[in-house]
C-alpha positions as CSV (number, residue, x, y, z in Angstrom):
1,X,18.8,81.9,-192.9
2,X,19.0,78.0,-192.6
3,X,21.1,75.6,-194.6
4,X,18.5,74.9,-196.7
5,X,17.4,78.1,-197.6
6,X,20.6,79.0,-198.4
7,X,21.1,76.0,-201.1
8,X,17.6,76.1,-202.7
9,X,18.9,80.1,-203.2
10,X,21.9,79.4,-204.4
11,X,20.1,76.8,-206.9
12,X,17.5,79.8,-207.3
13,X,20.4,81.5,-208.7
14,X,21.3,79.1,-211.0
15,X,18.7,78.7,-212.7
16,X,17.8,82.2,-213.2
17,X,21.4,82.4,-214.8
18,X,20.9,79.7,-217.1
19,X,17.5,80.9,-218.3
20,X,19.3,84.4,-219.1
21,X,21.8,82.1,-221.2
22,X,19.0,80.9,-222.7
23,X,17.1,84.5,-223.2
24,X,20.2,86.0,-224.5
25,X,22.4,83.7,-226.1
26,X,20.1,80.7,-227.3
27,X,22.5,78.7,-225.0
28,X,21.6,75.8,-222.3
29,X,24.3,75.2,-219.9
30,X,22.9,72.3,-218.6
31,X,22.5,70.4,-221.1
32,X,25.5,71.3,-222.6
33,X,27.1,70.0,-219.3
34,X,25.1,67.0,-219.0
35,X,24.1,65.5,-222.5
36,X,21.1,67.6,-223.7
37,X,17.9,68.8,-222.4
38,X,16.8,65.3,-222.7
39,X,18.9,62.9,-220.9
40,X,18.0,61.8,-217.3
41,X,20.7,64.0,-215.1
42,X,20.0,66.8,-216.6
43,X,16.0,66.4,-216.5
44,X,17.1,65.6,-212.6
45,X,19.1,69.0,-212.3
46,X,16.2,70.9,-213.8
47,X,13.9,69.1,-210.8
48,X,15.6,69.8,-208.5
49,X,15.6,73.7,-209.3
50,X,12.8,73.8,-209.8
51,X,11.5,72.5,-206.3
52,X,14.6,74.9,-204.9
53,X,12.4,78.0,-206.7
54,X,9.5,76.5,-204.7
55,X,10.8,76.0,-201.3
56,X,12.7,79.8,-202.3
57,X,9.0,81.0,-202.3
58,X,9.0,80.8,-198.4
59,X,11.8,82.9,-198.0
60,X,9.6,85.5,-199.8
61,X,6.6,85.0,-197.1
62,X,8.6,84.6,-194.4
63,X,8.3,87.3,-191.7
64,X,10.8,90.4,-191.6
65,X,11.5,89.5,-187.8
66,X,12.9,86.7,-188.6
67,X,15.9,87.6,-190.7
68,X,16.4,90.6,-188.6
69,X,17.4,88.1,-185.6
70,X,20.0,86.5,-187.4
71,X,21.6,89.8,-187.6
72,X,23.1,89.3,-184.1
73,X,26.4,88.8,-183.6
74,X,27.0,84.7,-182.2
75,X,28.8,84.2,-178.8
């Protein structure tokens, strides 16, 4: 798995953690950390995990063949 894959997961991940906050506890940690569903960095942080879902939408289609040779041990 590249680089990139790896961060637009990890960003994945995040997002799908603060949508449970906001499922279960009526509570947006992003805009709680950056000033409000409404001001620009957190309108930014919200883009950009949302294009990380996206590009995470290859990792779904990608081949099984791929992954499997990663599994081998670097020399």
């Amino acid at each position: 798995m590249s680089g990139l894959q790896r961060t637009a997961l990890v960003l994945t991940i995040i997002g799908a953690l603060n949508w449970g906050l906001i499922g279960f506890f009526n509570f947006d940690l992003v805009a709680a950390i950056f000033g409000g569903q409404t001001a620009a960095f957190s309108r930014i942080i919200y883009a950009i995990v949302g294009i990380a879902g996206l590009y995470s939408l290859s990792i779904l289609f990608k081949p099984d063949e791929d992954f499997v040779g990663n599994l081998e041990p670097q020399r």
